[in-house]
C-alpha positions, 0 to 999 in steps of 0.5 A: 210252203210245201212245193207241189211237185208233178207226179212224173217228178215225184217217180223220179224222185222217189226211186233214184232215176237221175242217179241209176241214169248216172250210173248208165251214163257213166258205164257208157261214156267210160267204155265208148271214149275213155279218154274224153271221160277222163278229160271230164272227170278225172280225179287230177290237178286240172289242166297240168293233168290234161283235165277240165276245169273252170276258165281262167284256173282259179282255185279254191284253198288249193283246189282247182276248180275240177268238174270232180271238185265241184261235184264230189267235194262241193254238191255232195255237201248238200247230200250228206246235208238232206241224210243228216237231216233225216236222222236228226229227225229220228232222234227227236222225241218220237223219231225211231232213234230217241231216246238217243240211247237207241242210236247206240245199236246202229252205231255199234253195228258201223264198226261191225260195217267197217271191220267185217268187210276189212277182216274178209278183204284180208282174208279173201286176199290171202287165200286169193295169193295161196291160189295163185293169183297174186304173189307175194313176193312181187313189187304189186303185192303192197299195193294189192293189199292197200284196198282194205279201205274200199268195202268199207263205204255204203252207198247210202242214196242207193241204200236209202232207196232199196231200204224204203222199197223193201220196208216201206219209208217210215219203218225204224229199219230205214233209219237205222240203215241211214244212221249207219251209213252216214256214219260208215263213210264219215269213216270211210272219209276217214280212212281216206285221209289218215291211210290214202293221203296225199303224202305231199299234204299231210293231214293239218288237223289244227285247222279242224278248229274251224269246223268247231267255229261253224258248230258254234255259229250254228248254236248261237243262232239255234239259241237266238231262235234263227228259224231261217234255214239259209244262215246254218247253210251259208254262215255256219257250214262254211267254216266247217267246209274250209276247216276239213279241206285246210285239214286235207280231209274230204270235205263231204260231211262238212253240214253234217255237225251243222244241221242238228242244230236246225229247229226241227218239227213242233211236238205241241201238236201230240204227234210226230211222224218220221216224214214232214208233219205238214206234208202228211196232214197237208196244207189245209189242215196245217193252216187250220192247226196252225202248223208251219214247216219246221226250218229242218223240213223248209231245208229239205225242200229246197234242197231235195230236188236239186239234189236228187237230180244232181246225184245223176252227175255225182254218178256220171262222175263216179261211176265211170269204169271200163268193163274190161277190168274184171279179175281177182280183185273184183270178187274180193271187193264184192265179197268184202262188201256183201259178206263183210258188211251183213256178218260184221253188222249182224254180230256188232248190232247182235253185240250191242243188244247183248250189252243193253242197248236194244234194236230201235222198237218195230226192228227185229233181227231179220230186219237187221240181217236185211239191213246188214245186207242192204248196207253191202251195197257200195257202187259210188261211194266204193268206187270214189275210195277205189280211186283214192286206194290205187291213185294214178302213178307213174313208172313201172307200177303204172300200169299194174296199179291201173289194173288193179283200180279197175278190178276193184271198181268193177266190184264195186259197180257188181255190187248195184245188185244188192239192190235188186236182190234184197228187194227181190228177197224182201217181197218173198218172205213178206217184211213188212211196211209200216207207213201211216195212213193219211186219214189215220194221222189226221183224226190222230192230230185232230183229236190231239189239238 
């Protein structure tokens, strides 16, 4: 059934609050007791390392049981899960994404979101130590350059919010952005575990088997008509969890092959809506059609408000960056990140159309460079990669390396202002909202039954 919600809740909800006061939280706690912070959400081994963790130090497949564990590699499975779920939908017959032919653009523009920004990070890194400000010759000068990976992420909750407001929620241009994104840090998680691992844990990936264990759980149970969302989530996905964190790669996107295997919205009734059919009808008019939620949608709300508002703590425990650490590599990364993504997206997706495989239909090209610049926005997604780029060490790089984190962080966070700029941008040249009027949608499905 749908969950009635109270409009205070519906506010938060729907312009990120929790996640925008985790960000707040962070920048505070960080800056007033660094110390403290780091104890709560340090990205170490637990108490060896002076950090947090569950009593009695039990581990999970290696891990201690860190509050950054709990949140970046356990919760924010369920965040992957919600954007997974919200393209499937798109690729469904009437999604702005099917035929599938039409996500072939968005993902040709993920590698223009990836190499466009690593083109202009080596670019501005060079000209930056032509200045004067990094030698070359120096023994920081390796570690300056393995930053590469950090403008490659997109914020994608962030983005996902400054993409409804400027083109409104059911505009093609919001799910091509989601598709981009999701696939962008699939990436970008990539990168960390080929170019940042841990050299003591090498990369196992015999052990991403299990992951195809869980995609054919979750197919068994798609082909016996399971319509329960719980056993996809709790059956299948963690075999595909266990199998990326025994691989020693991050096991954020461990649902993500899982739930396109959900049933998804009935198409009998003639109509389909990128948001919740029943919800867009409402509950009455539902029952009389005979309409249920789909397992996709009964997913999604079970776990849309736990995880909009846990996002306040995945910020809390990433966003946490001491304002002192401004220098040459803060403007490198936010250049990296805003001019990168807009050109390399912009010329991929350009490239793409070139090739046959056109925009999704009611998306045009001031939409795509709207998108482009959307998707520069990094902020937690970037600064997670900034800790995986400059992990702690010790020795005479210690303190250079810190540095060089913190500047990189801080772009990162300047890159939030994306967000208030492309909204800004967005009123005053007028893109346009496309969003379904109730009343429309119901005469629609009443004519089609």
């Amino acid at each position: 059934m749908s969950q009635q919600r109270s409009r205070p809740v519906q506010i938060l909800q729907e312009f990120s609050v929790p996640l925008i006061a985790g960000v707040v939280a962070a920048l505070l706690f960080a800056n007033l007791a660094p110390q403290t912070y780091h104890h709560w959400f340090g990205q170490g081994h637990g108490a060896a390392d002076g950090i947090w963790e569950l009593p009695g130090h039990f581990t999970v497949l290696g891990h201690h049981l860190t509050l950054s564990f709990l949140i970046n590699d356990i919760f924010m499975v369920f965040f992957f899960a919600i954007a997974a779920k919200e393209i499937t939908e798109a690729g469904l017959p009437g999604g702005s994404l099917n035929p599938l032919k039409k996500a072939i653009n968005p993902l040709f523009a993920t590698i223009g979101g990836v190499a466009g920004p690593v083109l202009v990070f080596f670019l501005s890194v060079q000209i930056s130590a032509s200045l004067g400000f990094f030698d070359r010759g120096s023994e920081i000068w390796p570690e300056v350059q393995r930053g590469w990976g950090i403008p490659t992420a997109t914020d994608i909750a962030l983005a996902w919010l400054v993409a409804r407001t400027v083109f409104g929620g059911t505009h093609p241009a919001v799910n091509f952005l989601l598709l981009l994104a999701v696939a962008d840090d699939a990436l970008g998680l990539g990168i960390i575990a080929i170019f940042y691992g841990n050299p003591s844990m090498p990369a196992e990936p015999a052990y991403l088997g299990l992951v195809g264990v869980g995609v054919a759980f979750a197919y068994l149970m798609r082909a016996r008509g399971v319509k329960a969302w719980w056993p996809y989530i709790f059956v299948a996905g963690p075999f595909a969890w266990s199998g990326l964190i025994m691989a020693h790669m991050h096991p954020a996107l461990a649902l993500v092959p899982i739930v396109p295997f959900m049933p998804g919205p009935r198409r009998d009734t003639g109509l389909f809506t990128a948001t919740d059919e029943v919800d867009v009808m409402g509950e009455a008019i539902a029952r009389d059609l005979e309409i249920e939620h789909s397992t996709l949608d009964r997913f999604e709300h079970a776990a849309q408000l736990p995880v909009d508002f846990g996002l306040f703590f995945f910020a809390l425990a990433n966003a946490g960056v001491q304002f002192e650490g401004v220098g040459p590599l803060t403007w490198i990364i936010l250049a990296s990140l805003v001019v990168g993504k807009l050109v390399g997206i912009f010329g991929f997706s350009l490239l793409a159309t070139r090739l046959g495989f056109s925009l999704p239909r009611g998306m045009n090209y001031s939409h795509l460079a709207m998108a482009g610049f959307i998707a520069g926005l990094g902020l937690t997604v970037a600064l997670f990669v900034s800790s995986a780029a400059y992990p702690p060490t010790a020795g005479a790089l210690a303190g250079p390396i810190a540095d060089l984190q913190g500047q990189a962080k801080m772009g990162a966070l300047l890159s939030a202002g994306v967000g208030i700029v492309a909204v800004l941008i967005g009123r005053a040249v007028g893109m346009h909202k496309v969003e379904p009027k109730r009343h429309e949608v119901q005469q629609e499905t009443r004519r089609a039954a």
